[in-house]
LUMGU-49033 format. One record per residue (C-alpha): x, y, z; residue in three letters; residue number from 1. Coordinates in Angstrom, 2 decimals, decimal comma, padded with zeros to 5 digits. Layout:
% residues N
SITE     east    north       up  rest   nr
SITE        X        Y        Z   ALA  NUM
...
This chain:
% residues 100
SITE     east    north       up  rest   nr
SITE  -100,95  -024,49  -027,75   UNK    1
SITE  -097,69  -024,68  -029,69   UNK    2
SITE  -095,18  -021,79  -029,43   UNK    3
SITE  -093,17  -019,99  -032,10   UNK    4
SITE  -089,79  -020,40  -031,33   UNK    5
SITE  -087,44  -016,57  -031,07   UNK    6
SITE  -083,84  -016,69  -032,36   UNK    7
SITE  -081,12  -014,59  -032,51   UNK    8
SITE  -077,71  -015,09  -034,03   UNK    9
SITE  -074,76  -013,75  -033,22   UNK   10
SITE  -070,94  -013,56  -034,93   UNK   11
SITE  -068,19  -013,24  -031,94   UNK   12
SITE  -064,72  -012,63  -032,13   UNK   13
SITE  -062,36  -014,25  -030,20   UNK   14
SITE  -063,14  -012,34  -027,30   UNK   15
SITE  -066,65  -012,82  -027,13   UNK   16
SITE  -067,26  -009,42  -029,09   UNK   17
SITE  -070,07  -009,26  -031,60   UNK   18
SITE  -068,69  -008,58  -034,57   UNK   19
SITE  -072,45  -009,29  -036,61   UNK   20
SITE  -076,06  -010,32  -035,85   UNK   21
SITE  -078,89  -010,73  -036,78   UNK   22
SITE  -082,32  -009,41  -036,27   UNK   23
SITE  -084,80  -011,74  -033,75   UNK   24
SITE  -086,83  -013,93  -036,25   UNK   25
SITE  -089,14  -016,31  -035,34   UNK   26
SITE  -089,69  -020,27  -035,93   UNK   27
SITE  -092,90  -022,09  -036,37   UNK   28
SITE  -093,25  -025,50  -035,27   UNK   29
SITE  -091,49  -027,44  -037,53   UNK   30
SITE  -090,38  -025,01  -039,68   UNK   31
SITE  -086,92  -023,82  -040,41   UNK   32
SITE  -084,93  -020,21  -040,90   UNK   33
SITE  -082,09  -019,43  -043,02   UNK   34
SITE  -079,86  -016,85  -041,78   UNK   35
SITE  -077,42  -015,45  -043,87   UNK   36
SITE  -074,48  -014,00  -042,76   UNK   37
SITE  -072,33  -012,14  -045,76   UNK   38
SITE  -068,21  -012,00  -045,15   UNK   39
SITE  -068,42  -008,26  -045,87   UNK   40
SITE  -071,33  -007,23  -042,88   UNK   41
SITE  -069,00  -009,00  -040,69   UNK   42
SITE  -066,75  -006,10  -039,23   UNK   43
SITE  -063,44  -008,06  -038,38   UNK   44
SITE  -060,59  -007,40  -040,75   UNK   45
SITE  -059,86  -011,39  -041,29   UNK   46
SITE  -056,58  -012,88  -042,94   UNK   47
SITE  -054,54  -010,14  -045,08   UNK   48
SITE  -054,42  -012,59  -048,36   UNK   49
SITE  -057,87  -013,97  -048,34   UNK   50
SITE  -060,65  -011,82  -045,90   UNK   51
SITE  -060,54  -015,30  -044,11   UNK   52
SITE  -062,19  -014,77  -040,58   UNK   53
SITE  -063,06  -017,25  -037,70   UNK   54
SITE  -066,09  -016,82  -035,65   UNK   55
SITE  -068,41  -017,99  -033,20   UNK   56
SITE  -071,87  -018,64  -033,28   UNK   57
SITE  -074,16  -017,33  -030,41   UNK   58
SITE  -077,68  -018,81  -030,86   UNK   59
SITE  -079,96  -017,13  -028,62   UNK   60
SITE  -083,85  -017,98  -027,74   UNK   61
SITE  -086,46  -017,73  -025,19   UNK   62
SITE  -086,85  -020,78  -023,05   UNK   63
SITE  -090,28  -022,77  -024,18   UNK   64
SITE  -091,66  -022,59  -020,44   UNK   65
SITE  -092,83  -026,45  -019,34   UNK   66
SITE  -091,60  -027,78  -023,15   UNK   67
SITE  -088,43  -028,88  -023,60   UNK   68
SITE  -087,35  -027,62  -027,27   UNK   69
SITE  -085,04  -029,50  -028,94   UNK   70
SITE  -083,89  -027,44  -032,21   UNK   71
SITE  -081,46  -029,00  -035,34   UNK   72
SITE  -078,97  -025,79  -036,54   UNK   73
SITE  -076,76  -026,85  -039,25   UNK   74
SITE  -074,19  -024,87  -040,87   UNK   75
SITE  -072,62  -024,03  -044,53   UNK   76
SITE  -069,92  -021,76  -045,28   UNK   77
SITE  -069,53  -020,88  -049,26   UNK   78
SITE  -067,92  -018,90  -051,61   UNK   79
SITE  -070,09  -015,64  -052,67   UNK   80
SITE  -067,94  -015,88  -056,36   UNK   81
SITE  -068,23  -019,05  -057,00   UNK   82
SITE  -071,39  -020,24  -055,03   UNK   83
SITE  -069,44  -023,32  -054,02   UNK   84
SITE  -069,51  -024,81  -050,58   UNK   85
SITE  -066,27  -025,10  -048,73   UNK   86
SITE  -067,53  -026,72  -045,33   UNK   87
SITE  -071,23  -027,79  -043,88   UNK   88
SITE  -072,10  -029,39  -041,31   UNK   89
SITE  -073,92  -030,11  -037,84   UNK   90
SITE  -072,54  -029,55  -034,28   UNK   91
SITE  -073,13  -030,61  -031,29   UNK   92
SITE  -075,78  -029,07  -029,18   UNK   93
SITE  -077,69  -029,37  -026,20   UNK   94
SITE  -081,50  -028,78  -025,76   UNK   95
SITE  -082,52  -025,26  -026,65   UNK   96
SITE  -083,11  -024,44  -022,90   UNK   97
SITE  -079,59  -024,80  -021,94   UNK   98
SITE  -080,15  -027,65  -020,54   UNK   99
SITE  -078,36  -030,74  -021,48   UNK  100
């Protein structure tokens, strides 16, 4: 039996405070989820000039008991006025399971 994958995202502050998340969604095998974060749901005030705001990303799931799930998150930050993208990319993780 193959298991649907729970995730949770969260937005932290610099001192590990949630400043937005989402809802728990769910993967299928193979599939994928786009989660959408929007600058104004995000409740840190961010630079004075530009609303500029530095986060980090909490992924949260439930271990895959006796599977070891290996997941691919990648990452794009644009511009809500003018749709372009101003960084994407792909960290570095370790299995989903916390294991590395």
């Amino acid at each position: 039996m193959i298991n649907r994958m729970p995730i949770q995202v969260r937005l932290l502050d610099a001192a590990g405070n949630a400043a937005s998340e989402t809802r728990q969604i769910t993967v299928p095998p193979g599939g994928f989820a786009l989660i959408d974060f929007k600058r104004s749901d995000v409740a840190l005030p961010g630079d004075s000039l530009t609303g500029r705001v530095e986060t980090i990303a909490e992924f949260r799931t439930v271990p895959l008991w006796g599977v070891r799930a290996h997941g691919r998150i990648m990452y794009e930050v644009f511009d809500d006025l003018t749709g372009k993208t101003t960084v994407a990319g792909q960290p570095e993780i370790g299995d989903l399971n916390g294991k590395d």
